[in-house]
C-alpha positions as CSV (number, residue, x, y, z in Angstrom):
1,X,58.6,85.1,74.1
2,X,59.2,87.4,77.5
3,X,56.1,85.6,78.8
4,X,57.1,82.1,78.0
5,X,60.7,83.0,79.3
6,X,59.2,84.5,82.6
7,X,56.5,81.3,83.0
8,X,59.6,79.1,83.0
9,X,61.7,81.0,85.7
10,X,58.6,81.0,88.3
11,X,58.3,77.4,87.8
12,X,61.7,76.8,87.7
13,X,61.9,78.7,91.3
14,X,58.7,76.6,92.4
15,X,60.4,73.3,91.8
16,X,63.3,74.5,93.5
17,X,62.2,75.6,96.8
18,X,61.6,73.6,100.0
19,X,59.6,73.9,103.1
20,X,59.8,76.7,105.5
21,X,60.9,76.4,109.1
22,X,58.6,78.7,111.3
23,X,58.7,82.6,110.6
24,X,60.7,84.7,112.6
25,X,58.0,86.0,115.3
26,X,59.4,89.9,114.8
27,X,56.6,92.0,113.0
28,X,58.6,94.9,110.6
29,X,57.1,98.0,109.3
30,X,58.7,100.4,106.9
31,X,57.3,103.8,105.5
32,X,59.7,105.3,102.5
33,X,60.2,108.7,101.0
34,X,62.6,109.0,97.9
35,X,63.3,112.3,96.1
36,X,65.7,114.4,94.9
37,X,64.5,117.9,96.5
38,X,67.6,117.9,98.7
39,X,70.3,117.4,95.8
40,X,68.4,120.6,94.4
41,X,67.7,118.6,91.1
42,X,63.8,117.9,89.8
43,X,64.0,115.2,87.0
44,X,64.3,111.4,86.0
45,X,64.1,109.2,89.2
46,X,62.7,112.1,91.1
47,X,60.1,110.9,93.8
48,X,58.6,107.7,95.2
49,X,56.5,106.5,98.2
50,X,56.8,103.3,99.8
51,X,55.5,101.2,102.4
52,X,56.3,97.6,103.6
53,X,55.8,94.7,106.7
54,X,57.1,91.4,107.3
55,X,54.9,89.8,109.9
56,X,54.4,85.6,110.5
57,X,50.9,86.0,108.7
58,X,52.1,86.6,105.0
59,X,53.5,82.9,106.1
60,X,49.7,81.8,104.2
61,X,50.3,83.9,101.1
62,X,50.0,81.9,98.5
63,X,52.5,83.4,96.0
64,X,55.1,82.4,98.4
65,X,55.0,79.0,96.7
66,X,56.4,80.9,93.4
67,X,59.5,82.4,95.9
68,X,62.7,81.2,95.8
69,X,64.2,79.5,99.0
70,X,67.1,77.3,98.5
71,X,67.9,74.8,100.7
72,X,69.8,74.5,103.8
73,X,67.9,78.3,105.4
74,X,67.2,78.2,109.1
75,X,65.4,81.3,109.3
76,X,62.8,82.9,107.2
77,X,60.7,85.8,107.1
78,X,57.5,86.4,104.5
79,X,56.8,90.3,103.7
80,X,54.5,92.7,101.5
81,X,55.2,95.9,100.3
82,X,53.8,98.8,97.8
83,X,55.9,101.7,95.7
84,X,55.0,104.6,93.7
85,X,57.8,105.6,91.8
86,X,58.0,109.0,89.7
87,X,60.2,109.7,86.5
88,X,60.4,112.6,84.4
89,X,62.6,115.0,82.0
90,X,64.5,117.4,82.8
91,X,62.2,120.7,81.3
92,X,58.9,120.3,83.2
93,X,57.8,123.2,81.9
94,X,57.6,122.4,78.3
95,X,54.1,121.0,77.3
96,X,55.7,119.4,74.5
97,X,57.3,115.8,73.8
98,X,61.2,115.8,74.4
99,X,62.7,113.9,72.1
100,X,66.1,114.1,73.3
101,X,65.3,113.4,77.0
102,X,63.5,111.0,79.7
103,X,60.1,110.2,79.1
104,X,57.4,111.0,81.6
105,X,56.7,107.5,83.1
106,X,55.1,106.8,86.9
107,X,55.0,102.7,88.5
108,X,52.5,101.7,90.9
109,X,53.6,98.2,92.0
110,X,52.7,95.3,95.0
111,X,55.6,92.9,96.2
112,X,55.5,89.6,97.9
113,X,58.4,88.9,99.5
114,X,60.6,86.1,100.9
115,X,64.0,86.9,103.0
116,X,66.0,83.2,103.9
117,X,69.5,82.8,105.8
118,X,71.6,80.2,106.7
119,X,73.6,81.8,109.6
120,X,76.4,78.7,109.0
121,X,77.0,79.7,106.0
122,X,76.7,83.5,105.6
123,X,74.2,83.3,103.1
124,X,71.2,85.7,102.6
125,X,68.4,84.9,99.9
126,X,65.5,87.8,99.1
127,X,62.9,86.8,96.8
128,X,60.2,89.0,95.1
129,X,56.9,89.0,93.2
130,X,55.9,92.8,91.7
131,X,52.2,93.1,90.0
132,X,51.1,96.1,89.3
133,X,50.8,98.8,87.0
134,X,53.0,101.2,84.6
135,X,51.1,104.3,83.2
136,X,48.4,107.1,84.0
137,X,46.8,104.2,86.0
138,X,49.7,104.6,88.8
139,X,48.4,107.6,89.4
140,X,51.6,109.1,89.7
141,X,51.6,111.9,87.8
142,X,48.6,113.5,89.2
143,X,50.3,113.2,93.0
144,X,53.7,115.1,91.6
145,X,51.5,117.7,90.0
146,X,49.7,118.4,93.0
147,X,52.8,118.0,95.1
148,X,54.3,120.6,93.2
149,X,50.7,123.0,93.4
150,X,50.7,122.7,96.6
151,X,54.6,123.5,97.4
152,X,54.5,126.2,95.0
153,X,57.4,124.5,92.6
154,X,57.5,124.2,88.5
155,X,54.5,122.6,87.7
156,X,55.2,119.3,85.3
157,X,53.3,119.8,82.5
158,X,54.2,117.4,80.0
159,X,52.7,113.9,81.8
160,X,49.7,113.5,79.1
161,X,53.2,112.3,77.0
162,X,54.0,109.4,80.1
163,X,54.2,105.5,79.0
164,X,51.4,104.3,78.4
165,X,49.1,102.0,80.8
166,X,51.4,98.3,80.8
167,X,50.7,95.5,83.4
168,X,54.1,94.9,85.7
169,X,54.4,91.6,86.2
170,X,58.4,90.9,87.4
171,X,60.3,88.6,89.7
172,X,63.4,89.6,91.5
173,X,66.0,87.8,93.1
174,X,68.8,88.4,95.4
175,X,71.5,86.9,97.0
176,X,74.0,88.2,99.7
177,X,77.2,86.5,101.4
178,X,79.1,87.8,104.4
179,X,82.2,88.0,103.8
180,X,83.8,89.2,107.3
181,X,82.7,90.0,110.6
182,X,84.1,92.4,113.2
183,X,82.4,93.6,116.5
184,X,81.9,97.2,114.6
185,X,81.9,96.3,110.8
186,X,80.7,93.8,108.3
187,X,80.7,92.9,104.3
188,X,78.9,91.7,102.5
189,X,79.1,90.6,98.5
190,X,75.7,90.3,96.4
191,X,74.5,89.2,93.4
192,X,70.8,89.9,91.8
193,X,68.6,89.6,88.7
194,X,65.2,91.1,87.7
195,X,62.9,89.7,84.9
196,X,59.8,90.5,83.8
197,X,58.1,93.2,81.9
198,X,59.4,96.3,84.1
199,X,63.4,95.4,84.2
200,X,65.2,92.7,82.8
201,X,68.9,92.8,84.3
202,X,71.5,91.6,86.5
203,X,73.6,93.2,88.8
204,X,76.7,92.7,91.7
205,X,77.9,94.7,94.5
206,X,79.4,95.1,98.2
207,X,77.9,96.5,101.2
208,X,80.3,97.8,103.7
209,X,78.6,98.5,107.7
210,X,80.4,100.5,110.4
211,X,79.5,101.1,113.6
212,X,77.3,100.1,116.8
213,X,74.9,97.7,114.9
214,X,73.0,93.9,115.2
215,X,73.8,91.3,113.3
216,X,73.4,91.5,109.3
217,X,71.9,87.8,109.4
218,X,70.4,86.9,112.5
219,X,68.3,90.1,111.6
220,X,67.9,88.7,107.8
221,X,69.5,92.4,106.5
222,X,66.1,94.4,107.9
223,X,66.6,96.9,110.6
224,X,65.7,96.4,114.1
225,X,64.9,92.8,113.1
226,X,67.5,91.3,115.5
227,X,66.5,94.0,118.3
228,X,69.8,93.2,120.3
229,X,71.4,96.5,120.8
230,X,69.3,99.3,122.9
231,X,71.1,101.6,120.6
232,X,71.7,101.5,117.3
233,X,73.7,103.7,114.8
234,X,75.7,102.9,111.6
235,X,77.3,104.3,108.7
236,X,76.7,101.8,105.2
237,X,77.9,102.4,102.2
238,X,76.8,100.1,98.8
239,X,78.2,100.6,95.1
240,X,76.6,98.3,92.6
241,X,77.0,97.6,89.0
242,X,74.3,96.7,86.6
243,X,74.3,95.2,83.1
244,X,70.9,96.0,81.7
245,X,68.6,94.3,79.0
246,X,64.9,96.0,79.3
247,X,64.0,99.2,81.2
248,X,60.0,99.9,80.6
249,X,60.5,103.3,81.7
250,X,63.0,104.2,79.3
251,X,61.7,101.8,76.4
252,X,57.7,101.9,77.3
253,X,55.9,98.3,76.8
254,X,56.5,96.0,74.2
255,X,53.1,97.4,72.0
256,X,54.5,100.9,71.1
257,X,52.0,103.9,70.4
258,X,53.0,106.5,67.9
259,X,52.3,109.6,70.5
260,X,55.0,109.0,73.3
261,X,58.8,109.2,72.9
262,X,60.7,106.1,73.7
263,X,64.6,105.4,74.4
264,X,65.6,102.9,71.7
265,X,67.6,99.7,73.0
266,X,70.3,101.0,71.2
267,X,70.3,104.3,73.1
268,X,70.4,102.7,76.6
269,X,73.3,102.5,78.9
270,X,73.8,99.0,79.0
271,X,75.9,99.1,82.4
272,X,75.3,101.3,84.6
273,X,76.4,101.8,88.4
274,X,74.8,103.0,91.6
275,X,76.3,104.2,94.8
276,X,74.3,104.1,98.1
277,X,75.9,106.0,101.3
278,X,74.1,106.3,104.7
279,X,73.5,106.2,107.9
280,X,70.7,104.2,110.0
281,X,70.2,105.1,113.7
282,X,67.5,103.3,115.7
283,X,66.4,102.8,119.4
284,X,64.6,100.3,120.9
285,X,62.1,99.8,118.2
286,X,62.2,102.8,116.3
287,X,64.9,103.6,113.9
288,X,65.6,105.4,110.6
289,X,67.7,105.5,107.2
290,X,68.9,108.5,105.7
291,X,70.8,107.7,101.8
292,X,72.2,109.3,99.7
293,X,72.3,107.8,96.3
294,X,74.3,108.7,93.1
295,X,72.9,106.6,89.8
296,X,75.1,106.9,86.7
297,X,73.4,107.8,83.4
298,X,70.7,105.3,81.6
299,X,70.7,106.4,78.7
300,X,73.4,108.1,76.3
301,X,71.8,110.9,75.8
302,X,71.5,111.6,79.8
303,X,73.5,112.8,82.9
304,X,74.2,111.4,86.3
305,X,71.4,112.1,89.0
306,X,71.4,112.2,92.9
307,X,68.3,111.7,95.0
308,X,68.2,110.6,98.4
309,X,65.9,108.3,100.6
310,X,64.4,108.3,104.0
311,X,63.0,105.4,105.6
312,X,61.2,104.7,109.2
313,X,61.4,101.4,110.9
314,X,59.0,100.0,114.0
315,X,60.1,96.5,114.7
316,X,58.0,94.5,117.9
């Protein structure tokens, strides 16, 4: 039924889009580090890796034809990206299945991307295609083992209980409007939803930008992309709510196997609320984002977790 539901969205977003104006000549790379060593905690969302470009050549990809762009853009940009992302339990030393807790689960995943704006209108669209994997094939769990061997911490030995192998097939959807505009601060409302068979959920929020900073959507909301200041440096702050439907690394897939623990629906948080605080700083083409990130608990039985992200930006 997921399927069927999923098949309909993508064509509904097909029928939906219109034809690009040129790409955006810029070329953006981003390498990402997430983890929550610095909040002096080790579980649940507690590493990922990262890595993404927008450049005018993912202008031939073909899934962009499955990517929402709603009429009336005059600027677009066409991107790919990969994550690893990392989730455990709080007791990595236990061997054993923990019922009461997170299950091990690790994501390897590929994104298309589309990122549209209408400067008239204040209006900023991001579209995304994720394939890829949920399981021991992510290959997650052997990288936070020997990332932990090899920096002399706990050693997590409970990952032969992690979700099982489950194909990620999801689309995501975003869309920002500025709200106000200053020489030294912006806002921004948002609104997005995620289907697929990785997340299935909507969420709002606000983004609030302070400082010596480009514009938000001649830069389509990337760093560096707009490249008009010599100097960059911002603070940003980003609370968002979530109502949520389907987590796969909470619930597993939708075949269960009798060996690995699973949060039941009725267990789950069903809204749940994130606040990102940061600041960027960039110059010339070089820049980075330091975050700090406090996610509110998934599932009853859990607590609140902190983890922070870094991310390095070369724009030409």
């Amino acid at each position: 039924m997921k399927s069927y539901i999923l098949t309909l969205f993508l064509i509904g977003c097909a029928s939906i889009a219109t034809r690009a104006q040129q790409p955006l000549a810029n070329s953006f790379y981003q390498l990402g580090w997430d983890n929550d060593v610095f909040m002096m905690t080790d579980y649940y969302y507690t590493q990922g890796m990262s890595f993404g470009t927008y450049n005018a050549f993912f202008k031939y990809n073909p899934v962009n034809h499955i990517l929402l762009r709603p009429k009336g853009y005059n600027r677009v940009m066409y991107g790919f990206s990969g994550y690893q992302k990392t989730y455990t339990p709080k007791d990595l030393k236990s061997d054993l299945v923990q019922y009461s807790d997170r299950p091990y689960a690790g994501v390897l995943v590929f994104t298309s991307h589309s990122r549209a704006a209408n400067d008239e209108t204040g209006w900023l669209y991001s579209s995304e295609l994720d394939i890829g994997v949920m399981g021991p094939a992510s290959g997650a769990g052997q990288v936070q083992y020997r990332y932990h061997e090899f920096s002399d911490n706990t050693l997590p030995n409970g990952w032969h209980h992690q979700q099982y192998n489950w194909p990620v097939l999801n689309y995501n959807f975003k869309a920002s409007k500025q709200i106000y505009k200053a020489n030294n601060f912006d806002l921004h409302a948002s609104g997005a939803a995620r289907i697929g068979t990785l997340h299935d959920d909507a969420s709002v929020g606000v983004l609030f930008r302070a400082g010596k900073m480009d514009d938000y959507m001649e830069s389509l909301g990337l760093p560096l992309m707009g490249a008009d200041n010599k100097w960059q440096m911002y603070l940003n702050t980003e609370p968002t709510l979530t109502v949520v439907g389907y987590n796969a690394t909470l619930m597993g897939g939708w075949h269960r196997n009798e060996k690995i623990h699973y949060v039941e629906f009725n267990e789950l948080q069903k809204v749940i609320g994130s606040w990102r605080t940061g600041l960027g700083v960039s110059y010339k083409s070089f820049g980075i984002n330091f975050d700090v990130i406090l996610q509110s608990k998934e599932f009853k039985a859990g607590t609140h977790h902190w983890y922070t992200t870094t991310k390095l930006f070369l724009n030409f």
